[in-house]
mmCIF file as gemmi writes it, N, C-alpha and C atoms, coordinates in Angstrom:
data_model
loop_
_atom_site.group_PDB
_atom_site.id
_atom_site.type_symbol
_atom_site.label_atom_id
_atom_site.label_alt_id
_atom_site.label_comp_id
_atom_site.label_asym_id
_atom_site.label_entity_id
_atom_site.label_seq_id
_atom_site.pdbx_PDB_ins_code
_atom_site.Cartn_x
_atom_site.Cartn_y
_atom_site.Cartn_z
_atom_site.occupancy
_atom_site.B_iso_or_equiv
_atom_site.pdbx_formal_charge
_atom_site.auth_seq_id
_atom_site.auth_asym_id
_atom_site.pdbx_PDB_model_num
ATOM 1 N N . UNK Axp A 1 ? -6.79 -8.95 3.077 1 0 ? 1 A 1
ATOM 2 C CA . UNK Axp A 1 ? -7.846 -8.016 2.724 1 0 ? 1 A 1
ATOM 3 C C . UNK Axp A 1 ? -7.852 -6.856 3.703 1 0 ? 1 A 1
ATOM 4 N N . UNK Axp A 2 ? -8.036 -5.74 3.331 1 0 ? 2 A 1
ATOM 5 C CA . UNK Axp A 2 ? -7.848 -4.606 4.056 1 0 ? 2 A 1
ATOM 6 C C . UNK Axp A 2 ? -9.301 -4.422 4.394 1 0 ? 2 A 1
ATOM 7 N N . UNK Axp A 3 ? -9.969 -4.169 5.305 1 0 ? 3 A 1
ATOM 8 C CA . UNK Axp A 3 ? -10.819 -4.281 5.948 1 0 ? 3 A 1
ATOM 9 C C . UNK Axp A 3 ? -11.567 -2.433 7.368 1 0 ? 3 A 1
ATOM 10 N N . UNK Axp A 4 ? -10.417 -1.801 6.616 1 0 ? 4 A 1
ATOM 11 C CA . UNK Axp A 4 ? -10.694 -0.463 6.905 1 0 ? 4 A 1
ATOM 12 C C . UNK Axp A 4 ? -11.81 0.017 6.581 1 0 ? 4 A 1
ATOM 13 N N . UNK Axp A 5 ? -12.938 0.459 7.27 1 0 ? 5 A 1
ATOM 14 C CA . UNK Axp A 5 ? -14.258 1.44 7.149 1 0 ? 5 A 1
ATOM 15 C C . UNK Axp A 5 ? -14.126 2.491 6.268 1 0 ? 5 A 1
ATOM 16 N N . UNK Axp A 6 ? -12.876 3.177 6.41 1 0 ? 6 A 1
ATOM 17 C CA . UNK Axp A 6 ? -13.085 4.204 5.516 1 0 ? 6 A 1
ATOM 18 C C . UNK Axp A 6 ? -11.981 3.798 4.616 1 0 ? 6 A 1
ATOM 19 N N . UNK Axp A 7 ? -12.614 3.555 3.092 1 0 ? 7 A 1
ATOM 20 C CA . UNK Axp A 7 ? -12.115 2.984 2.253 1 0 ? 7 A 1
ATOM 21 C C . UNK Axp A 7 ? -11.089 3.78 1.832 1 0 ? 7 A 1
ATOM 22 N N . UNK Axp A 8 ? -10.489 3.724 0.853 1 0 ? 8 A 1
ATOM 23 C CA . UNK Axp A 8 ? -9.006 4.485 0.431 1 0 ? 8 A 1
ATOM 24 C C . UNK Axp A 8 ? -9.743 5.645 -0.899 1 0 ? 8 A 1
ATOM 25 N N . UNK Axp A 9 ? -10.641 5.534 -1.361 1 0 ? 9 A 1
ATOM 26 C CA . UNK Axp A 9 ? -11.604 6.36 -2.007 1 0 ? 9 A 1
ATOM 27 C C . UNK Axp A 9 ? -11.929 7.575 -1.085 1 0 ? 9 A 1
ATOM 28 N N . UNK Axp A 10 ? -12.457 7.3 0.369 1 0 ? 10 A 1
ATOM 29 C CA . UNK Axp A 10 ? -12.703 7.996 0.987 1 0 ? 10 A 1
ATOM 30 C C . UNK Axp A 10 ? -11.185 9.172 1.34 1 0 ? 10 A 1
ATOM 31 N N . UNK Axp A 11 ? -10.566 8.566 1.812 1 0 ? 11 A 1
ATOM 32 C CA . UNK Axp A 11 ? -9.208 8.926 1.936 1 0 ? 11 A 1
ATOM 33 C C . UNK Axp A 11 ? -8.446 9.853 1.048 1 0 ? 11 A 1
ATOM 34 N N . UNK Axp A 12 ? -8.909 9.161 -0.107 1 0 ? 12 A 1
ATOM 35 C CA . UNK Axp A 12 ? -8.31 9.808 -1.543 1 0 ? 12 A 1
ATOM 36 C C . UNK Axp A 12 ? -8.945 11.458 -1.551 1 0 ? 12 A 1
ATOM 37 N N . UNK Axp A 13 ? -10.604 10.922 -1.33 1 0 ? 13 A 1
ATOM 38 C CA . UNK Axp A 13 ? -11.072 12.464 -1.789 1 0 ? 13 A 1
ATOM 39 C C . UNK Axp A 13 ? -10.902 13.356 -0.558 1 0 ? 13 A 1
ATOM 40 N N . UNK Axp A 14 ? -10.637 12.86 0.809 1 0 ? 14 A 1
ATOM 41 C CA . UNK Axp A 14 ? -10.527 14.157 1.905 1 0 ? 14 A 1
ATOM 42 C C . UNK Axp A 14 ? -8.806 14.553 1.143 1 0 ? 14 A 1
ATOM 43 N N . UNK Axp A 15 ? -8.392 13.841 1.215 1 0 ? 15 A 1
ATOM 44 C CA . UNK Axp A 15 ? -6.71 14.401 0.75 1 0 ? 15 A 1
ATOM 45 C C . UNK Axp A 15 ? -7.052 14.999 -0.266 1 0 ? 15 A 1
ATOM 46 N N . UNK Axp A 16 ? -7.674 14.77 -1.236 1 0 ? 16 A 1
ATOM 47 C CA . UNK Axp A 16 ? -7.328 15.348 -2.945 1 0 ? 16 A 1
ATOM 48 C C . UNK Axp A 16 ? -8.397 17.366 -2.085 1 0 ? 16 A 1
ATOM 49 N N . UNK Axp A 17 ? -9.08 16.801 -1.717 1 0 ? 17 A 1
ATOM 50 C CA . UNK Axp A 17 ? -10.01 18.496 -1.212 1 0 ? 17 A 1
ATOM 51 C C . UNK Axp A 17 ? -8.984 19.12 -0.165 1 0 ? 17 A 1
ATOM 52 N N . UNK Axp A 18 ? -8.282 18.554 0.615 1 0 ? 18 A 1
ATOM 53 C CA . UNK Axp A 18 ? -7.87 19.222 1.839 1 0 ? 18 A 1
ATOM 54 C C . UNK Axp A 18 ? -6.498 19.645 1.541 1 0 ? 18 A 1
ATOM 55 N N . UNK Axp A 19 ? -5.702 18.865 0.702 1 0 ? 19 A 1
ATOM 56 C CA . UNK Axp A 19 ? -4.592 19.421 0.25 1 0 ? 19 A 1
ATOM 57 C C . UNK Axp A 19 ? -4.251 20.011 -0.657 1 0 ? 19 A 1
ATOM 58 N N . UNK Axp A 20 ? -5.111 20.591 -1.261 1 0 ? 20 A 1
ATOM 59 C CA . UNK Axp A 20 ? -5.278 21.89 -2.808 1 0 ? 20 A 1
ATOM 60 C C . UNK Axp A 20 ? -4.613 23.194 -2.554 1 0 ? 20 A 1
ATOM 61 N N . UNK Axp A 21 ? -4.958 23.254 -1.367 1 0 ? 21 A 1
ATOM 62 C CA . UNK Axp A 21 ? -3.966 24.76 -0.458 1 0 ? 21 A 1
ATOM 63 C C . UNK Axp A 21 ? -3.407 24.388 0.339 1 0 ? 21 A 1
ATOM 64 N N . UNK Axp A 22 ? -2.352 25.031 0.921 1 0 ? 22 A 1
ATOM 65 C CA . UNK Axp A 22 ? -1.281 24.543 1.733 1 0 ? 22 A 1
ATOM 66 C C . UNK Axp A 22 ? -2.378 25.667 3.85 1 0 ? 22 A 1
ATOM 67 N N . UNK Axp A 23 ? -1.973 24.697 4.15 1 0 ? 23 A 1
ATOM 68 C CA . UNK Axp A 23 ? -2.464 25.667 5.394 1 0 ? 23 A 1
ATOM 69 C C . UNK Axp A 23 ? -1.682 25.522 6.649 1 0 ? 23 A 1
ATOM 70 N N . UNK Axp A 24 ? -2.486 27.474 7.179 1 0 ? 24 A 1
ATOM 71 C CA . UNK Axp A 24 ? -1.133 27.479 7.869 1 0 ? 24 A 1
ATOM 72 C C . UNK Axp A 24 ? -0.768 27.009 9.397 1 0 ? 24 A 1
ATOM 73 N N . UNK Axp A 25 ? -1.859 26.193 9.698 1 0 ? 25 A 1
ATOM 74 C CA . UNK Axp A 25 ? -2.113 25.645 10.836 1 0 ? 25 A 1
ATOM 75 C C . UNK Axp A 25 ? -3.1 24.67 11.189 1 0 ? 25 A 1
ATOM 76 N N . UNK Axp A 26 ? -3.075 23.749 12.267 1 0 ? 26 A 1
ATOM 77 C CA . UNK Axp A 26 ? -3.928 22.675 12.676 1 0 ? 26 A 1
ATOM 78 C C . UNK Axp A 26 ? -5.144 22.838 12.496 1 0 ? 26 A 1
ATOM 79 N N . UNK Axp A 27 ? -5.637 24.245 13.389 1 0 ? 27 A 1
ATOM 80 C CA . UNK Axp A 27 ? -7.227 24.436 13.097 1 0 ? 27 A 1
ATOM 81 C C . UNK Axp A 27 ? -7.647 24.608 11.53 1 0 ? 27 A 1
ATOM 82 N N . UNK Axp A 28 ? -6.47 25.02 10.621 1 0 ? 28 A 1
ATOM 83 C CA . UNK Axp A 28 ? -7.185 25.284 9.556 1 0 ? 28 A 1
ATOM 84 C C . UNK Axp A 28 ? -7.456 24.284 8.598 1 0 ? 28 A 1
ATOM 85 N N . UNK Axp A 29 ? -6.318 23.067 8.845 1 0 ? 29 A 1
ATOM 86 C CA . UNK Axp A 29 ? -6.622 21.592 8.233 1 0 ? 29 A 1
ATOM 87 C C . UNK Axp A 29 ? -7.833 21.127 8.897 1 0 ? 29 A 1
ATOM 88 N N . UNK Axp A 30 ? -8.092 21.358 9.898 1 0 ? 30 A 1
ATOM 89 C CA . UNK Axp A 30 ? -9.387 20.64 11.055 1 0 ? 30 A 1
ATOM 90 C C . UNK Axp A 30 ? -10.764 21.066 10.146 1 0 ? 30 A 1
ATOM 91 N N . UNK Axp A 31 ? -10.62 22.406 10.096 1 0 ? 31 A 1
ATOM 92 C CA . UNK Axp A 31 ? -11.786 22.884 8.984 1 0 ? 31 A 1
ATOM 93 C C . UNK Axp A 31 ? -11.891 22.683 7.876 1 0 ? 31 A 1
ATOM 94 N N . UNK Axp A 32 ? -10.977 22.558 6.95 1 0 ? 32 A 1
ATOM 95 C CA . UNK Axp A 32 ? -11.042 21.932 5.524 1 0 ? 32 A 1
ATOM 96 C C . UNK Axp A 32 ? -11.193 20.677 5.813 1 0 ? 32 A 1
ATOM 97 N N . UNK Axp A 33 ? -11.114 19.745 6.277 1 0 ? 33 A 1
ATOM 98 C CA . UNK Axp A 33 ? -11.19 18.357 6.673 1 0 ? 33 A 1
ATOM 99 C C . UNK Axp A 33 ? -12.967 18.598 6.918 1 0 ? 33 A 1
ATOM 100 N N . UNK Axp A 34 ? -13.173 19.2 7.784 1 0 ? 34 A 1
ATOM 101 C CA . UNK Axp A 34 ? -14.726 19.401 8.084 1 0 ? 34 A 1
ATOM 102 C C . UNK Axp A 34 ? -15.917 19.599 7.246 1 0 ? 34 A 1
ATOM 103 N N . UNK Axp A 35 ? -15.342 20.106 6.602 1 0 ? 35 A 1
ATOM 104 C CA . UNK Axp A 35 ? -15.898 21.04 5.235 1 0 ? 35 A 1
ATOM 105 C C . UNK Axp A 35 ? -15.785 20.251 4.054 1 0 ? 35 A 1
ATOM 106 N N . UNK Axp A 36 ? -14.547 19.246 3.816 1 0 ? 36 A 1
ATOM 107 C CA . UNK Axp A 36 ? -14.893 18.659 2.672 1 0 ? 36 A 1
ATOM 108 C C . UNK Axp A 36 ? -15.339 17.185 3.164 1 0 ? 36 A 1
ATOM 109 N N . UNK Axp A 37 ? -15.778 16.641 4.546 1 0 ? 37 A 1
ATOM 110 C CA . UNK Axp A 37 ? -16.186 15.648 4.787 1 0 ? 37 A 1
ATOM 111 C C . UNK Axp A 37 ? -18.046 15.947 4.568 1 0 ? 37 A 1
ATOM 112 N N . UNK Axp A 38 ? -18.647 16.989 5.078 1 0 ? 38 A 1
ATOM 113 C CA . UNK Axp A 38 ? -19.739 17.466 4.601 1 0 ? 38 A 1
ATOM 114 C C . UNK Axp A 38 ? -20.107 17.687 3.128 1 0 ? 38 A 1
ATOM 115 N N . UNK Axp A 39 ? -19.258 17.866 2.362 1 0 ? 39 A 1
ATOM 116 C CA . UNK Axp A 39 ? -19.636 18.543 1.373 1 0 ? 39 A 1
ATOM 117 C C . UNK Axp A 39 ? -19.53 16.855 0.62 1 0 ? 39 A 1
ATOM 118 N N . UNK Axp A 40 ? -19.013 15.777 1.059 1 0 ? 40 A 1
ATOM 119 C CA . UNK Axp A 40 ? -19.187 14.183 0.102 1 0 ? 40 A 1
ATOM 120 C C . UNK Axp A 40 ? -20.774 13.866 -0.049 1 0 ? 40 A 1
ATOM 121 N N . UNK Axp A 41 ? -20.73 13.842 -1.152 1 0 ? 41 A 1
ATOM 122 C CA . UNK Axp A 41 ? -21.565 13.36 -1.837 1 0 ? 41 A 1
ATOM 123 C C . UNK Axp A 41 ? -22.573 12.08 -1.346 1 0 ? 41 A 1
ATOM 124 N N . UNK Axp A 42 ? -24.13 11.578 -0.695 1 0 ? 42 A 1
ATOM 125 C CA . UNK Axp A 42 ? -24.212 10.712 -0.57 1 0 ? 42 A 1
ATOM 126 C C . UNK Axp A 42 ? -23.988 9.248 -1.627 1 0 ? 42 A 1
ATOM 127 N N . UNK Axp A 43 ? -24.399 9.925 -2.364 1 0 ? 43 A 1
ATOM 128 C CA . UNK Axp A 43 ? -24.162 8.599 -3.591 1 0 ? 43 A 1
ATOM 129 C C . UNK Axp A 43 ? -22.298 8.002 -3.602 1 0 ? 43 A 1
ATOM 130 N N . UNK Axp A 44 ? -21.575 9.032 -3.224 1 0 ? 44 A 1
ATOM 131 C CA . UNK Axp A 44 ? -20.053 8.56 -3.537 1 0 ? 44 A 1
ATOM 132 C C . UNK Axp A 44 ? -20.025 7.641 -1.616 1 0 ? 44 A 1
ATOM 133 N N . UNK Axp A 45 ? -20.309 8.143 -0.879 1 0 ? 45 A 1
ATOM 134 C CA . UNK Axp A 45 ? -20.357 7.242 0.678 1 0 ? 45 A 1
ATOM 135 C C . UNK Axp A 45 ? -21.28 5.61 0.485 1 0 ? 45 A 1
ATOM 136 N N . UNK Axp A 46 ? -22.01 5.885 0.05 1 0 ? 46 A 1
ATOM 137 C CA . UNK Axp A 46 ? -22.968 4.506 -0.378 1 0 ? 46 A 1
ATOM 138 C C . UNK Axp A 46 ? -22.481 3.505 -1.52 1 0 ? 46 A 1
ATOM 139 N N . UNK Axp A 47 ? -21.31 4.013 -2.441 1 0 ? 47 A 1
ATOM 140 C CA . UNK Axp A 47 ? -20.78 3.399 -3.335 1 0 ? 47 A 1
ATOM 141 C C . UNK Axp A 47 ? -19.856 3.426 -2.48 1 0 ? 47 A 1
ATOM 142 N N . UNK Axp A 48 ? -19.14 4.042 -1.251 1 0 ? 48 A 1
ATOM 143 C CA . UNK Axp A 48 ? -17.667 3.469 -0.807 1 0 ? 48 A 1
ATOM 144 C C . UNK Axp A 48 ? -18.391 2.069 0.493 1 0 ? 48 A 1
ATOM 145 N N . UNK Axp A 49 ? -19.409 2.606 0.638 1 0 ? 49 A 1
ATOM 146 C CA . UNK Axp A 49 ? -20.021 1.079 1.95 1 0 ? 49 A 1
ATOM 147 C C . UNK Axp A 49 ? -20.063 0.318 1.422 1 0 ? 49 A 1
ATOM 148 N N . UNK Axp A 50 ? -20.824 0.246 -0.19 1 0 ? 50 A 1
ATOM 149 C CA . UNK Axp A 50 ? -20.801 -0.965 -1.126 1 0 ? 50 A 1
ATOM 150 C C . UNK Axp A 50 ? -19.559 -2.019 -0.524 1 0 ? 50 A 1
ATOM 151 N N . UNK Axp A 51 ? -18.545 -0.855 -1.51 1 0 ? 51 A 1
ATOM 152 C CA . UNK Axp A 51 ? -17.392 -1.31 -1.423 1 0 ? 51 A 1
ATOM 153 C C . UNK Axp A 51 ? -16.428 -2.344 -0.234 1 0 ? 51 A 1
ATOM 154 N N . UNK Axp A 52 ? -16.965 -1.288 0.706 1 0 ? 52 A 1
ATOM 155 C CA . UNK Axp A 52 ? -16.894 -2.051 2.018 1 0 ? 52 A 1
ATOM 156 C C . UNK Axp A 52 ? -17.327 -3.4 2.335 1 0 ? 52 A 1
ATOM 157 N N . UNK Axp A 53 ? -19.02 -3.459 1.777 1 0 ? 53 A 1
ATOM 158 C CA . UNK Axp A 53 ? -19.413 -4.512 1.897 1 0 ? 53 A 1
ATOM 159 C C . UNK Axp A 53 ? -18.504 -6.115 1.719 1 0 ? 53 A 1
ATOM 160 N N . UNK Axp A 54 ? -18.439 -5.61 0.002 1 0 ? 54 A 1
ATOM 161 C CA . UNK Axp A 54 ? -17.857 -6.603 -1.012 1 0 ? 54 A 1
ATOM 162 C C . UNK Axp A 54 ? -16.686 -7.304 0.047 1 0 ? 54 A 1
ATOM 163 N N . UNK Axp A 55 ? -15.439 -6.3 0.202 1 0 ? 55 A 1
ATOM 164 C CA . UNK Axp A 55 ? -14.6 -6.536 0.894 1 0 ? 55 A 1
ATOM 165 C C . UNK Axp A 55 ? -15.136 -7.931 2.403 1 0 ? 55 A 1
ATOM 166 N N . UNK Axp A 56 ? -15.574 -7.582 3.162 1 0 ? 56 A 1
ATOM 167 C CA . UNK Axp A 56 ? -15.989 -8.03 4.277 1 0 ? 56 A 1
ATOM 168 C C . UNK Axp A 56 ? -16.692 -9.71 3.543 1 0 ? 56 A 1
ATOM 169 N N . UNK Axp A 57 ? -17.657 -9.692 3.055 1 0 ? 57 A 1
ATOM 170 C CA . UNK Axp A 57 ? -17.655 -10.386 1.874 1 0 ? 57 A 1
ATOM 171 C C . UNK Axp A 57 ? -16.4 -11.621 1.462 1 0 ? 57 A 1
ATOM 172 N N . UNK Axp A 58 ? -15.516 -10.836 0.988 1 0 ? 58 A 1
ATOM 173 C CA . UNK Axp A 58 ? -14.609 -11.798 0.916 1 0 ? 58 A 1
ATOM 174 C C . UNK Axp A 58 ? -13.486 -12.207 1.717 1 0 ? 58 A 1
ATOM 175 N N . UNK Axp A 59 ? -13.714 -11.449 3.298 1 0 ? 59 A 1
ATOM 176 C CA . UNK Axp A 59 ? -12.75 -12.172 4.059 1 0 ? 59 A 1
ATOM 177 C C . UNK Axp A 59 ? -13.323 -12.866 4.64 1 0 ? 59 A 1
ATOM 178 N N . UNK Axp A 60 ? -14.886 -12.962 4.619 1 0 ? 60 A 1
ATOM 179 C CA . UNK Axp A 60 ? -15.41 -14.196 5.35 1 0 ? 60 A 1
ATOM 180 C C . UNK Axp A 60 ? -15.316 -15.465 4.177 1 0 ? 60 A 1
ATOM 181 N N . UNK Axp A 61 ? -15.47 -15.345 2.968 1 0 ? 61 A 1
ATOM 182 C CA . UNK Axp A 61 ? -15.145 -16.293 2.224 1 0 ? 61 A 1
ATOM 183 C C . UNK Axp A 61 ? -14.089 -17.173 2.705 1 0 ? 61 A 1
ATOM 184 N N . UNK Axp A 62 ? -12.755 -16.424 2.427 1 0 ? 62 A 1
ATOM 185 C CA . UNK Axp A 62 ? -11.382 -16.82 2.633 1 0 ? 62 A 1
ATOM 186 C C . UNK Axp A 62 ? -11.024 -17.06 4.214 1 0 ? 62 A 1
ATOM 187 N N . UNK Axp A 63 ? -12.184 -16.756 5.267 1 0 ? 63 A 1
ATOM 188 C CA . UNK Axp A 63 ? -12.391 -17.243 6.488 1 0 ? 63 A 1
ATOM 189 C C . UNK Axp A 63 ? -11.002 -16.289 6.901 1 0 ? 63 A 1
ATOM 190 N N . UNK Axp A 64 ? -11.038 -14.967 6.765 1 0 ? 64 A 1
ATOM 191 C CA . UNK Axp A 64 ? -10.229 -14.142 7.822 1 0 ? 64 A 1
ATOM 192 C C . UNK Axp A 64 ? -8.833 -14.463 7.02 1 0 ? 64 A 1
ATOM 193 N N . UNK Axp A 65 ? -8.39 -15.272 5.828 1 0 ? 65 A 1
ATOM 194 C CA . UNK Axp A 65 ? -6.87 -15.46 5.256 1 0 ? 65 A 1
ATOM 195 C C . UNK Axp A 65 ? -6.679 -14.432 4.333 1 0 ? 65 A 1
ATOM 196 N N . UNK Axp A 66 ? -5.865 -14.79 2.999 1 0 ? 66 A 1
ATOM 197 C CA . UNK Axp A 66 ? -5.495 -14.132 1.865 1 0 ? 66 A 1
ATOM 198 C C . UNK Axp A 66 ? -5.937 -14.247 1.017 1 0 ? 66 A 1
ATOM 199 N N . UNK Axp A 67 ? -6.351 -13.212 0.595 1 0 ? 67 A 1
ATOM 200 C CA . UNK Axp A 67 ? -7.346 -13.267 -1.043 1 0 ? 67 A 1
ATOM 201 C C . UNK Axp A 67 ? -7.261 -12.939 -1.885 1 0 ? 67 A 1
ATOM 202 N N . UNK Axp A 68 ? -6.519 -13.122 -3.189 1 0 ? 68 A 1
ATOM 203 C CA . UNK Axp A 68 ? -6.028 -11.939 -4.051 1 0 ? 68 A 1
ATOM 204 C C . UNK Axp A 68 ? -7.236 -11.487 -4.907 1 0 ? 68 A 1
């Protein structure tokens, strides 16, 4: 069980916002990164903690093993 905080949803949408334009330097990914981490939605962060939850959830089930 993957057990990462920031779920792959989360991940998905900074990549899908931050990589729409190509940029031409560090600071300017730093700011689109900034900008589209502000601009998430609370309802989409509270459905990715859910998510989180569930997860955590079932590695204590499976006591820390494999869970498909």
């Amino acid at each position: 069980l993957d057990l990462n905080i920031l779920d792959f949803a989360v991940w998905g949408f900074l990549e899908r916002e931050t990589n729409s334009t190509p940029h031409p330097n560090v600071d300017s990914l730093k700011a689109s990164i900034t900008a589209a981490w502000a601009n998430m939605s609370t309802d989409f962060i509270r459905k990715s903690c859910a998510a989180f939850r569930h997860r955590v959830d079932a590695a204590i089930e499976a006591k820390g093993g494999y869970k498909k």
